[in-house]
C-alpha positions as CSV (number, residue, x, y, z in Angstrom):
1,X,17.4,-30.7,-13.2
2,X,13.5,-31.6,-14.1
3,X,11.5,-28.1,-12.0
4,X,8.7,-29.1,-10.5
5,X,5.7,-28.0,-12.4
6,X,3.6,-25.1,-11.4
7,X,0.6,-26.5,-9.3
8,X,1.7,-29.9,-9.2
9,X,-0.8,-32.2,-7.7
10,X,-0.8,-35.2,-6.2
11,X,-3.4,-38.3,-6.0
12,X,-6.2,-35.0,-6.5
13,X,-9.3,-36.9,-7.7
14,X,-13.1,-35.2,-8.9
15,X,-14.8,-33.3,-5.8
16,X,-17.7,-34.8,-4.6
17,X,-20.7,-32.1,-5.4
18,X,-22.1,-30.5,-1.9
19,X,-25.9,-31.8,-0.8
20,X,-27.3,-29.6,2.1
21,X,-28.9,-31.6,4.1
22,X,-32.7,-31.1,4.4
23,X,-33.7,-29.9,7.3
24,X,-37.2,-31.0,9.5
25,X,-39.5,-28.1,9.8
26,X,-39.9,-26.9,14.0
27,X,-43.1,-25.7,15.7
28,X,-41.1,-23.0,16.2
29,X,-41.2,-22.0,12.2
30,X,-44.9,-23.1,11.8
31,X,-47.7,-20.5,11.0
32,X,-50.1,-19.9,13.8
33,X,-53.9,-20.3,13.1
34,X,-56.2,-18.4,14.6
35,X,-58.3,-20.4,17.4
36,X,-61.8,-22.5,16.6
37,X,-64.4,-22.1,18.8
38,X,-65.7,-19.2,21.8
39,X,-63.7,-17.1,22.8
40,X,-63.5,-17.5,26.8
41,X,-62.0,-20.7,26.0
42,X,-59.0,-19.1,23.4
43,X,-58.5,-17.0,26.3
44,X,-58.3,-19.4,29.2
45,X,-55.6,-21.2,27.3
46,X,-53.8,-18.0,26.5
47,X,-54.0,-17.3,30.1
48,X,-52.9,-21.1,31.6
49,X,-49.9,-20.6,29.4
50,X,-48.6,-17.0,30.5
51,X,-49.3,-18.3,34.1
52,X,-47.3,-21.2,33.6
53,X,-44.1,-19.4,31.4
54,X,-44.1,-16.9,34.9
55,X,-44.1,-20.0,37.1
56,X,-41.5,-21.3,35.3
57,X,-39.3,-18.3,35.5
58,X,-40.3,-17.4,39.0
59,X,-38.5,-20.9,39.8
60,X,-35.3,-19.9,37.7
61,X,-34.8,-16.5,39.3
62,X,-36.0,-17.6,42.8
63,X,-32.6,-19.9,42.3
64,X,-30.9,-17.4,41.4
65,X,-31.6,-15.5,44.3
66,X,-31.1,-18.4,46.7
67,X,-27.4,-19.0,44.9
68,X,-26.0,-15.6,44.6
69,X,-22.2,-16.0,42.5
70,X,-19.5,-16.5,44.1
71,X,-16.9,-13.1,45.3
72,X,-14.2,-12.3,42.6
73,X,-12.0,-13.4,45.2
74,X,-13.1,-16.8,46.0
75,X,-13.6,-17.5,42.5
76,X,-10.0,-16.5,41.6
77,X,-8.6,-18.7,44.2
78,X,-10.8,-21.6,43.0
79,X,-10.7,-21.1,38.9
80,X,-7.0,-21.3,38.8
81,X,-6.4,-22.8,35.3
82,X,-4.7,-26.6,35.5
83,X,-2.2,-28.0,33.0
84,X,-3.0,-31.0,31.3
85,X,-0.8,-32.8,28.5
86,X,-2.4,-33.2,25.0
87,X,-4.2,-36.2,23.9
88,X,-3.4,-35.9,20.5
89,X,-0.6,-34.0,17.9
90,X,-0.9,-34.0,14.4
91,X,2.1,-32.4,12.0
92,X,2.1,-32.1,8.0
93,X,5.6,-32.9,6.2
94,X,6.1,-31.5,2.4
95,X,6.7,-33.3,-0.5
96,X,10.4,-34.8,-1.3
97,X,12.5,-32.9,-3.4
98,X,11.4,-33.3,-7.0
99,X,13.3,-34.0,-9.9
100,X,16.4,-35.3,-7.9
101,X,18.1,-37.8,-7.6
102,X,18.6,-38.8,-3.7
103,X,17.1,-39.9,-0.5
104,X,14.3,-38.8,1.4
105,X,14.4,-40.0,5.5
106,X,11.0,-39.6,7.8
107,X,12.0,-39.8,11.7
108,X,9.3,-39.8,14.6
109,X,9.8,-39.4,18.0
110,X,7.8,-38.9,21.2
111,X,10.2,-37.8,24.5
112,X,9.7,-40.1,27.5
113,X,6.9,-38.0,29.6
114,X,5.8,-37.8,33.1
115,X,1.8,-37.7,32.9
116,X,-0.5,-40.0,33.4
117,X,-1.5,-40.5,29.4
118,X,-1.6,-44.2,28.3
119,X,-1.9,-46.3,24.8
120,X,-2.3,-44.2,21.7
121,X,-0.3,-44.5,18.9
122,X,1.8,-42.7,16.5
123,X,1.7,-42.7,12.4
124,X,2.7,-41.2,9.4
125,X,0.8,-41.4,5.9
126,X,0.9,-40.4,1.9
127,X,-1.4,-37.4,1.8
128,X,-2.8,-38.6,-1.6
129,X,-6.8,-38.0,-2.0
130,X,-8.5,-41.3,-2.6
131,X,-10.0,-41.7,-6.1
132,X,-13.6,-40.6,-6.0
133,X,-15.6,-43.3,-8.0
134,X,-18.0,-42.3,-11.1
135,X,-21.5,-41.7,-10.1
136,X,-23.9,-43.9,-11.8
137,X,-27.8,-43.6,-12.7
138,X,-29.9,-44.8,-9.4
139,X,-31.2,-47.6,-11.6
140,X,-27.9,-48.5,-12.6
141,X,-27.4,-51.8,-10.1
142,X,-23.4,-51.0,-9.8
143,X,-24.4,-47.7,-8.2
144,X,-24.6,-49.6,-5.1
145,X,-21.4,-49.3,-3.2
146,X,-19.8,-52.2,-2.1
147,X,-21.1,-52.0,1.7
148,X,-24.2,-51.8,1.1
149,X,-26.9,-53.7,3.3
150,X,-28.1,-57.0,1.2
151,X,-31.7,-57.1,0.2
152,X,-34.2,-57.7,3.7
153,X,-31.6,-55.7,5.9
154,X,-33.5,-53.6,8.3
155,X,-33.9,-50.1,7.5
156,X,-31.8,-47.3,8.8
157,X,-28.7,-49.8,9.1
158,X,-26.3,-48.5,6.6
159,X,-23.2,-50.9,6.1
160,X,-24.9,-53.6,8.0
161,X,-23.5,-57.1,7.6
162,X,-25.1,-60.3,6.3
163,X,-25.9,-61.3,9.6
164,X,-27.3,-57.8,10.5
165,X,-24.3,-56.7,13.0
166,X,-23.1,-53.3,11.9
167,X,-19.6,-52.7,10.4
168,X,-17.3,-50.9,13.4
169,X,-16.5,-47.5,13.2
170,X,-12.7,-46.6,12.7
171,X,-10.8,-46.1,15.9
172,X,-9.3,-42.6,15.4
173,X,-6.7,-43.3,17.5
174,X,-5.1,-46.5,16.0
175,X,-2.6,-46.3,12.9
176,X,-4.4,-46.7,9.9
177,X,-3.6,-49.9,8.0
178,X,-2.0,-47.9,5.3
179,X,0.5,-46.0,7.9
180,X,4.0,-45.7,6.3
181,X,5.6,-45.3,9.7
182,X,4.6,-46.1,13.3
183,X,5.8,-45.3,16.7
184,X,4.8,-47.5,18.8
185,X,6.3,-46.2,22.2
186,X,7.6,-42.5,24.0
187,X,11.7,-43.3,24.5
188,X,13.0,-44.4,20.8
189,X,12.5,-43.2,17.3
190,X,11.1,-44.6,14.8
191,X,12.4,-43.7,11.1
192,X,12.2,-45.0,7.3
193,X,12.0,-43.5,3.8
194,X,9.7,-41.2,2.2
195,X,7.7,-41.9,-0.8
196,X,9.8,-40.5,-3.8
197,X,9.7,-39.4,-7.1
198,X,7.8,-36.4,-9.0
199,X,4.0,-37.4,-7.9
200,X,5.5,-37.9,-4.3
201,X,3.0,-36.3,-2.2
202,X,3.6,-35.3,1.5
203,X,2.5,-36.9,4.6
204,X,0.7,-36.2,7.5
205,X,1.9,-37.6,10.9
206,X,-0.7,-38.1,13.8
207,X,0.2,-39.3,17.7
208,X,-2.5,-39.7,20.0
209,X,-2.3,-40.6,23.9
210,X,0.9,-41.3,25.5
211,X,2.6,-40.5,22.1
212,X,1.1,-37.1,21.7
213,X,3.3,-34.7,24.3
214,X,6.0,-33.7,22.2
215,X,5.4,-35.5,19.7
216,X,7.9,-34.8,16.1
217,X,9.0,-35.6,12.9
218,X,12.0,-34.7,11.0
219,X,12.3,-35.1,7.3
220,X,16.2,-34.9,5.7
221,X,16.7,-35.5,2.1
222,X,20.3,-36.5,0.5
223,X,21.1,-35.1,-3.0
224,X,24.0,-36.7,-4.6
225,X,23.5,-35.2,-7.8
226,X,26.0,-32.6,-8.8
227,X,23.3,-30.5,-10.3
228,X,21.7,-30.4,-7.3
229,X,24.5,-31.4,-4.5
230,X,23.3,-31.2,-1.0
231,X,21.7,-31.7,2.3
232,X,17.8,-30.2,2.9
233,X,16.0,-30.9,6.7
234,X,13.4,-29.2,8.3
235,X,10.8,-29.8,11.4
236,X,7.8,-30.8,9.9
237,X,5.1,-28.3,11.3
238,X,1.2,-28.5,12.0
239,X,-1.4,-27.6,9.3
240,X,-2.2,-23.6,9.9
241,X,-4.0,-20.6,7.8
242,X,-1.0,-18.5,8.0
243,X,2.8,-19.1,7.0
244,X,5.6,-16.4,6.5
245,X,9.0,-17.0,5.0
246,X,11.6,-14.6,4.2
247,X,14.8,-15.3,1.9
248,X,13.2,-17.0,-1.4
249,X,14.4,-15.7,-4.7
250,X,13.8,-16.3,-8.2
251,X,16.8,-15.0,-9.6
252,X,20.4,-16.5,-11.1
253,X,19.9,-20.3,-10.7
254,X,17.6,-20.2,-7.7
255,X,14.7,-22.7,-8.6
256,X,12.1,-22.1,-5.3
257,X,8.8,-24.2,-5.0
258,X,6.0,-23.8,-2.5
259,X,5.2,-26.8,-1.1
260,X,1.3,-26.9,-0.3
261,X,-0.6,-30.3,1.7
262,X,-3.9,-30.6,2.8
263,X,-4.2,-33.6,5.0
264,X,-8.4,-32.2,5.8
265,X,-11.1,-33.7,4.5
266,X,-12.4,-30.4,2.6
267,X,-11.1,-28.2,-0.1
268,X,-8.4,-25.3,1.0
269,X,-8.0,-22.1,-0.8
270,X,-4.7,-20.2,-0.6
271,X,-3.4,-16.9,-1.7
272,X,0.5,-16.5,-2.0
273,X,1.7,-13.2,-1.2
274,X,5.3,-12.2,-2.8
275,X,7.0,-8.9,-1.6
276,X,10.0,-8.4,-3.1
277,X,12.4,-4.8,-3.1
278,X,9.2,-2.6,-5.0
279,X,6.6,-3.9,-2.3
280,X,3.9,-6.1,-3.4
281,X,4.3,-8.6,-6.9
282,X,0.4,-8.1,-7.3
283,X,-0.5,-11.5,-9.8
284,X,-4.1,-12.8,-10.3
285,X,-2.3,-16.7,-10.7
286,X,-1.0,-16.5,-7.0
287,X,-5.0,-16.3,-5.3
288,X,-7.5,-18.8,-5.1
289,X,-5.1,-21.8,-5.4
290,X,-7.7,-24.8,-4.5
291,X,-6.2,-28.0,-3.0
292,X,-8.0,-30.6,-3.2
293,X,-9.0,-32.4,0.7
294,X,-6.2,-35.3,1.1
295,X,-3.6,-34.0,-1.2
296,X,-0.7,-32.4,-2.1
297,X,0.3,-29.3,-5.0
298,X,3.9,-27.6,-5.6
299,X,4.0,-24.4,-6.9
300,X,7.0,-22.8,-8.8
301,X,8.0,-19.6,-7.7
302,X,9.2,-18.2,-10.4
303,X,5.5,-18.5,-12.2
304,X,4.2,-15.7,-10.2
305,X,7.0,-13.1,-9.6
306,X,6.5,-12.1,-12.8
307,X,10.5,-11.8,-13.7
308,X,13.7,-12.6,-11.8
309,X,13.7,-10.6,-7.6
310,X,16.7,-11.2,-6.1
311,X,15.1,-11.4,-2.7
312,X,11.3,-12.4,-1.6
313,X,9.3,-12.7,1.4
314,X,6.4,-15.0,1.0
315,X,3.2,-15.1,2.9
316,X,0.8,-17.9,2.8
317,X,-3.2,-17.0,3.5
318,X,-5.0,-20.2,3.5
319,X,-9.0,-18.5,2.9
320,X,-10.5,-21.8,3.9
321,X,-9.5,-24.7,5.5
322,X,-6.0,-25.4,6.7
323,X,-2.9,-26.8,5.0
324,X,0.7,-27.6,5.8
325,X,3.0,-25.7,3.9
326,X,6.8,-25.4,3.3
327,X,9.2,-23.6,1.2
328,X,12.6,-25.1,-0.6
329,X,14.8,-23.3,-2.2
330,X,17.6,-24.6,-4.4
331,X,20.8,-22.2,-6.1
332,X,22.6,-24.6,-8.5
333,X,25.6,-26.2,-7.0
334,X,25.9,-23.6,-4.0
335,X,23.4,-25.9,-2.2
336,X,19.7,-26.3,-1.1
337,X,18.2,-26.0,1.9
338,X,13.6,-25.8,3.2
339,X,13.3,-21.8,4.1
340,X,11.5,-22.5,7.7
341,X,8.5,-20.7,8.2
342,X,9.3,-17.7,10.5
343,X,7.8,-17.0,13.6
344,X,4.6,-14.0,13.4
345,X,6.2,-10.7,12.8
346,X,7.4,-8.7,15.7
347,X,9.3,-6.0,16.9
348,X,12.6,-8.3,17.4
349,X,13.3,-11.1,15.9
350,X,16.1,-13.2,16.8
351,X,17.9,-15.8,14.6
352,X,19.6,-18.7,16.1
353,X,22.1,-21.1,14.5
354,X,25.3,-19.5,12.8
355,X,27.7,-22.0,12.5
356,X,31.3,-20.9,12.9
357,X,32.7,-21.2,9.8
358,X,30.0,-19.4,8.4
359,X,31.5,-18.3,4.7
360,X,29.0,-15.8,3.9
361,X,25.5,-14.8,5.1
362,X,22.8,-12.6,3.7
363,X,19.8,-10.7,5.4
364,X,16.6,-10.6,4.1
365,X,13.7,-8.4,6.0
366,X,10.0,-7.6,5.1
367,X,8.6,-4.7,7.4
368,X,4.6,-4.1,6.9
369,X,2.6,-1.8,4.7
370,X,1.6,1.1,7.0
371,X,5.5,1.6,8.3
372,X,8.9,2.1,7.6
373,X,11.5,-0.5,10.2
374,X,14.6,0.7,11.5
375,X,16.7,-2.1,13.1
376,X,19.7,-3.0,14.7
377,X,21.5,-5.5,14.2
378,X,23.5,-7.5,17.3
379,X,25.3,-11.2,17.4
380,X,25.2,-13.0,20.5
381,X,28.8,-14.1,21.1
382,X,30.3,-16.3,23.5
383,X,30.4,-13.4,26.0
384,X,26.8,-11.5,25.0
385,X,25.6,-9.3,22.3
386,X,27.9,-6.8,20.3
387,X,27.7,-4.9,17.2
388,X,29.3,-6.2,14.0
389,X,31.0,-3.7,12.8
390,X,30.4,-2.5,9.4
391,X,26.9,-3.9,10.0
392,X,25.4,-1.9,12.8
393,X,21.6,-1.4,11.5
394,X,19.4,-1.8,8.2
395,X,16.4,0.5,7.0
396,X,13.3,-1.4,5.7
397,X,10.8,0.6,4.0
398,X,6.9,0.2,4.1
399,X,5.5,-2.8,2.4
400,X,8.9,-4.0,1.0
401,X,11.8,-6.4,1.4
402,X,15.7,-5.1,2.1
403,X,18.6,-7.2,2.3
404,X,22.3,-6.7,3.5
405,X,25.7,-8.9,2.7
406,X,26.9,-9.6,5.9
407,X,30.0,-11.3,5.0
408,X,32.1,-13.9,7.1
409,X,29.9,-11.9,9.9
410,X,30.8,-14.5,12.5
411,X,34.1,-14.0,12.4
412,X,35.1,-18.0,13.2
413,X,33.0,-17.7,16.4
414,X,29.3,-19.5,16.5
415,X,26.7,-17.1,17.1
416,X,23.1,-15.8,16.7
417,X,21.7,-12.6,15.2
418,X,18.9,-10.3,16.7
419,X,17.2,-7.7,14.8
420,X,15.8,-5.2,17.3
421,X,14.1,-1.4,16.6
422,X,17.0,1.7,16.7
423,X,14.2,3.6,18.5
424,X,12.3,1.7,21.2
425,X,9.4,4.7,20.6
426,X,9.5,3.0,16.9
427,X,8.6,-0.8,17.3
428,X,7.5,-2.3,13.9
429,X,6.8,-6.0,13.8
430,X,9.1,-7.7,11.0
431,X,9.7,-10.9,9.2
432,X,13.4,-12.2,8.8
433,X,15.1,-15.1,7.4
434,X,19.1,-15.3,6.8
435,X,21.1,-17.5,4.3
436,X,24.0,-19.0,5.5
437,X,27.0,-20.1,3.3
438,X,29.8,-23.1,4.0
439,X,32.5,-23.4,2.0
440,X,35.4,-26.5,2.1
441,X,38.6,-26.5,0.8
442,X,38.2,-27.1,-2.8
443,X,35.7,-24.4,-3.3
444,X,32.2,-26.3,-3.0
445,X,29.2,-25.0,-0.5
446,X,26.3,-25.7,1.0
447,X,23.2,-23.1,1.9
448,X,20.9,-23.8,4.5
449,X,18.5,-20.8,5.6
450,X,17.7,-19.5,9.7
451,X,14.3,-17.8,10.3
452,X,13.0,-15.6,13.5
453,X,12.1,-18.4,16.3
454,X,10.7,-18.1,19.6
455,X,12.3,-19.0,22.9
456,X,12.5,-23.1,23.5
457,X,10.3,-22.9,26.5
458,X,9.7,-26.2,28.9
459,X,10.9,-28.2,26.2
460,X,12.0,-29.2,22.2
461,X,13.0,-32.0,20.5
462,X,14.5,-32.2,16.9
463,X,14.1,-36.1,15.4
464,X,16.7,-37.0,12.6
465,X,20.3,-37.0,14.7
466,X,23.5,-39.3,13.4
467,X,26.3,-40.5,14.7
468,X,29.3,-37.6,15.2
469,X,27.1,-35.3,13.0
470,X,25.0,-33.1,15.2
471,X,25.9,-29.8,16.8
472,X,23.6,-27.8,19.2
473,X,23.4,-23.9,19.0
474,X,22.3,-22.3,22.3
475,X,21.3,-18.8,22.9
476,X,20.3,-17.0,26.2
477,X,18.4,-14.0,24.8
478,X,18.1,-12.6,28.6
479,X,19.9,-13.9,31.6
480,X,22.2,-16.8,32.2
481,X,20.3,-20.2,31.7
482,X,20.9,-23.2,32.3
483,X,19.4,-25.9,29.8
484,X,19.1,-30.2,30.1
485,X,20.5,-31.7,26.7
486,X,19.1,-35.4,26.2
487,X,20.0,-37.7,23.9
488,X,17.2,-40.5,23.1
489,X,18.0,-44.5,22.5
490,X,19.0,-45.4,18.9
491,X,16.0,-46.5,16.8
492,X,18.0,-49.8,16.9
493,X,19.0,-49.4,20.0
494,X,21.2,-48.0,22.7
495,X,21.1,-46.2,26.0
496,X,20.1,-42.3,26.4
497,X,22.3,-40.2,27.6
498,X,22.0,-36.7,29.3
499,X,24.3,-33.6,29.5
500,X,23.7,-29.9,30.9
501,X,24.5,-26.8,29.9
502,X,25.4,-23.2,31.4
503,X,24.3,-20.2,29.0
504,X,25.4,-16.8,30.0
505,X,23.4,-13.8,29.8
506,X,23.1,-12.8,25.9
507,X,25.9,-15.8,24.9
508,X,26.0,-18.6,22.5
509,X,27.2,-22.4,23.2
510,X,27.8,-24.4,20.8
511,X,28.2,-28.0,21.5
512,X,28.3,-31.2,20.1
513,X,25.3,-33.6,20.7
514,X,25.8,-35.9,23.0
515,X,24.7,-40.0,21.9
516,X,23.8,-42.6,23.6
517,X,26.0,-45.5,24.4
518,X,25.7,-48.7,22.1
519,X,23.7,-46.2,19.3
520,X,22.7,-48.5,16.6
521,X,20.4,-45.7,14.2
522,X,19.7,-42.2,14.2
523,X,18.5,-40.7,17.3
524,X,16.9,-37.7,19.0
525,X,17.5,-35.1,20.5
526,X,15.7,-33.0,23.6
527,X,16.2,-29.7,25.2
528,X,14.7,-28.6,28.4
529,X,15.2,-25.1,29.9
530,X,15.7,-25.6,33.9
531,X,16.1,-21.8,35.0
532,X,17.5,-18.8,34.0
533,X,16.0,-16.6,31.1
534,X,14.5,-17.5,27.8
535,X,16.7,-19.7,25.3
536,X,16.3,-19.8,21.5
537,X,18.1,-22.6,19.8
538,X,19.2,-24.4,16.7
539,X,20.5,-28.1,16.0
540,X,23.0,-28.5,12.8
541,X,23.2,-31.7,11.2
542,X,26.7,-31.8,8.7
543,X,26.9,-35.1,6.5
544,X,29.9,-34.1,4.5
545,X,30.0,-35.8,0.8
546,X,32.4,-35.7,-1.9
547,X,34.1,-32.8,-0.7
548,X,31.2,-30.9,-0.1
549,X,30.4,-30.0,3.3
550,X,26.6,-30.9,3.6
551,X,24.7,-29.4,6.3
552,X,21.0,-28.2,7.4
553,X,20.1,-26.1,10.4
554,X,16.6,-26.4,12.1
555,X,15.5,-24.5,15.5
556,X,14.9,-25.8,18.3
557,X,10.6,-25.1,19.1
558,X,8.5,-25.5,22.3
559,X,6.9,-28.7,21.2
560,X,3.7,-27.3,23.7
561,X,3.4,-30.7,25.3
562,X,0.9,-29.5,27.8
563,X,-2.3,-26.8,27.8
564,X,-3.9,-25.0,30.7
565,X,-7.3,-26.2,31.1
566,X,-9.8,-22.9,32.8
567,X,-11.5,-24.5,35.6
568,X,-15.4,-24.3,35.0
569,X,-18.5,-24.9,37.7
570,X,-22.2,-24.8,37.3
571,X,-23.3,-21.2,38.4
572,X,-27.0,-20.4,37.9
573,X,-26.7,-16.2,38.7
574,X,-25.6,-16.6,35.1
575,X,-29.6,-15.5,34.2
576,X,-29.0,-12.0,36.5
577,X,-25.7,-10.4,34.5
């Protein structure tokens, strides 16, 4: 298997050098000469013009006065916050698997929604940096880029036509000519194949209007190869300065690679954090990572742990800018699966998505540097939370990672894990992640990885469903809930479909997607919570091939389809607080 080299970059071209613009001198920053002629006169105008400041703010305060602000209690009732849906939603996919043989498959969707948004669009593009063209000598005539105004164009018209009309700006809100994917309406996917290869970049997916609410893209890959045998999926997620993800490794045959995008139009810096069993893996190579605006870069994992760690946790600090970033990990022919990024650390963490023939599972958990973590361990059952026994709690010192074998934990039930503190006094925010293991008949398995997620809320949607291959995980963290399971149109057609489900308090359900009638493609797959308590959840995809049972797990996320909006008014006692 060819390892994807240590800050691969894609499309990266020469940064442009950075001009400060000049900037027009103020009266404000001009010296003040002294006055020309008697003095009665400097003085009269010194006069007229403190007269006239205290005119001028007699006026602002006599206003004030005449509109005092309103009582806390009126302004309460009237500054209610309102919810509006977004207007636009932009997510960041990693590069495709490197090196491998197999298949890489993009999805979009957008859930029908009930606002009052219209038009927009949906898209998904390479996030390779255009090539920055040579600089030539100002006297050099093919300096002159291609738009320039022709000789006897008016002045100040940059990019002005022939005929003097001036060249359109792009609409921000329309695909892009080079989109590799559209959506072009809420209600039905839209899904094709990701650019592959070793250069393969990522891609950044953008929906504005109608298509923003809840807008989301799934990326699955298919490895055929025995080398590399297996299913990998994940949610892509939006560009951010912070990422954690705990259950990487660099030991045995584990071959882990940090995906890294920028989709901005600047330069990002990152530092990679690794924390293995002795705390911090301190290495000048992992900090100041630059990638380049509009591109992509893979880093190898095992370039800055300095030696083989059996277990890592792995935090991303993006310095400046923003970037999309994702983590794969791949163990030799025990399978591959992307490590999601986990939610912020916190006191509990809770882990949907344990299939039921779980064949073995291993828990990896960083605590922070100023404090040790005590936890406990539970698994939501089909009845509520117990204690596995044998596994009751694990110790996590300061600064460091611990991991526990938790076996065939499951015991042939479906289920989700909660880490919680022994001592509520002793609440210490944690990271967690959690390999899962399936084995078939003949010996061969597949890995996919769970992470600490945050209840569903109003609603999720995962993208990239099939035909008799999808399975929803359902936990009630609180009390009984009762969630709406949808099933979207076929990207080539078919009729949604809709099912409900009863959680009880602290269970799991585990059921099998429901499709919609006539499916012709893949389809997706929405989750609304409709009472009860909060509900963390998980979709499995299993395509099973050559004897290798083939699965990935994602979670279920609020796809924060709506923002409140603070209602503001004009209020001119602002001068008197």
């Amino acid at each position: 298997m060819k390892k994807p080299a240590f800050r691969k970059k894609s499309g990266a071209g020469p940064e442009e050098p950075f001009e400060p613009a000049a900037v027009e001198p103020t009266g404000a920053g001009e010296t003040t000469r002294p006055a020309v002629g008697p003095p009665g006169r400097s003085a009269g105008k010194t006069t007229q013009s403190l007269l006239a400041a205290a005119v001028v703010l007699a006026a602002v305060l006599g206003i004030a006065e005449a509109r005092p602000p309103a009582s806390p209690a009126k302004a309460d009732a009237a500054g209610a916050p309102s919810t509006a849906q977004v207007e636009r939603t932009a997510a960041v996919c990693p590069q495709p698997l490197q090196g491998l043989t197999g298949s890489t498959t993009l999805t979009a969707y957008t859930p029908p929604g009930t606002g009052s948004a219209t038009g927009g669009a949906g898209w998904l593009t390479d996030q390779s940096a255009p090539a920055v063209p040579p600089t030539a000598a100002p006297s050099d005539p093919a300096s002159a880029p291609a738009s320039a105004a022709p000789s006897g164009s008016p002045s100040g018209s940059p990019g002005a036509t022939p005929s003097g009309s001036a060249t359109p700006a792009p609409d921000k809100n329309a695909a892009p000519a080079d989109a590799k994917l559209t959506l072009t309406k809420p209600g039905t996917p839209a899904t094709g194949p990701a650019t592959n290869g070793d250069a393969a970049p990522g891609t950044g997916a953008v929906a504005t209007g109608a298509l923003a609410p809840g807008f989301t893209v799934t990326q699955t890959t298919v490895v055929t190869e025995q080398r590399g045998l297996g299913l990998s999926g994940l949610t892509c997620t939006p560009e951010n300065t912070s990422f954690w993800f705990a259950g990487a490794s660099t030991a045995g045959d584990r071959v882990d690679y940090l995906s890294l995008v920028n989709p901005e139009s600047s330069a990002a810096v990152v530092d990679i954090q690794l924390y293995g069993d002795k705390g911090l893996i301190d290495n000048d190579a992992a900090n100041g990572i630059t990638v380049a605006p509009g591109s992509s870069q893979s880093v190898l994992l095992s370039t800055l742990s300095k030696g083989a760690v059996t277990d890592l946790a792995v935090h991303v600090v993006v310095r400046s800018g923003r970037v999309g970033a994702a983590l794969h990990a791949a163990d030799g022919a025990k399978g591959a699966d992307w490590i999601p990024a986990s939610a912020d650390p916190a006191p509990t963490q809770v882990l949907p998505g344990l299939p039921a023939d779980t064949s073995a599972a291993r828990l990896v958990v960083w605590a922070p540097t100023d404090d040790d973590a005590d936890l406990k361990i539970q698994l939501s059952g089909k009845n509520g939370w117990f204690t596995p026994a044998g596994n009751e709690s694990i110790h996590v010192k300061a600064g460091m990672v611990a991991a526990v074998d938790l076996g065939k934990v499951t015991r042939d039930e479906v289920a989700g894990l909660r880490l919680s503190p022994s001592d509520d006094k002793h609440a210490v925010p944690v990271v967690a992640g959690l390999r899962i293991d399936r084995t078939g008949g003949n010996g061969k398995s597949d890995a996919a990885w769970l992470t600490g997620s945050n209840p569903i809320g109003a609603r999720a949607t995962v993208a990239d469903n099939r035909a008799g291959a999808s399975t929803l995980f359902l936990t009630s963290t609180g009390d009984a809930a009762t969630v709406k399971v949808t099933a979207s149109a076929g990207s080539g057609g078919g009729t949604p479909a809709t099912k409900e489900v009863q959680l009880p308090a602290g269970g799991t359900v585990a059921i099998p997607a429901p499709e919609p009638a006539g499916l012709n493609g893949v389809f997706a797959l929405t989750v609304e919570t409709e009472s009860g308590g909060p509900v963390v959840g998980a979709r499995m995809l299993s395509i099973p091939n050559k004897d290798v049972p083939m699965f990935t797990v994602q979670a279920l996320r609020d796809d924060h389809s709506t923002v409140q909006v603070p209602q503001a008014a004009q209020d001119p006692g602002v001068v008197l607080r």
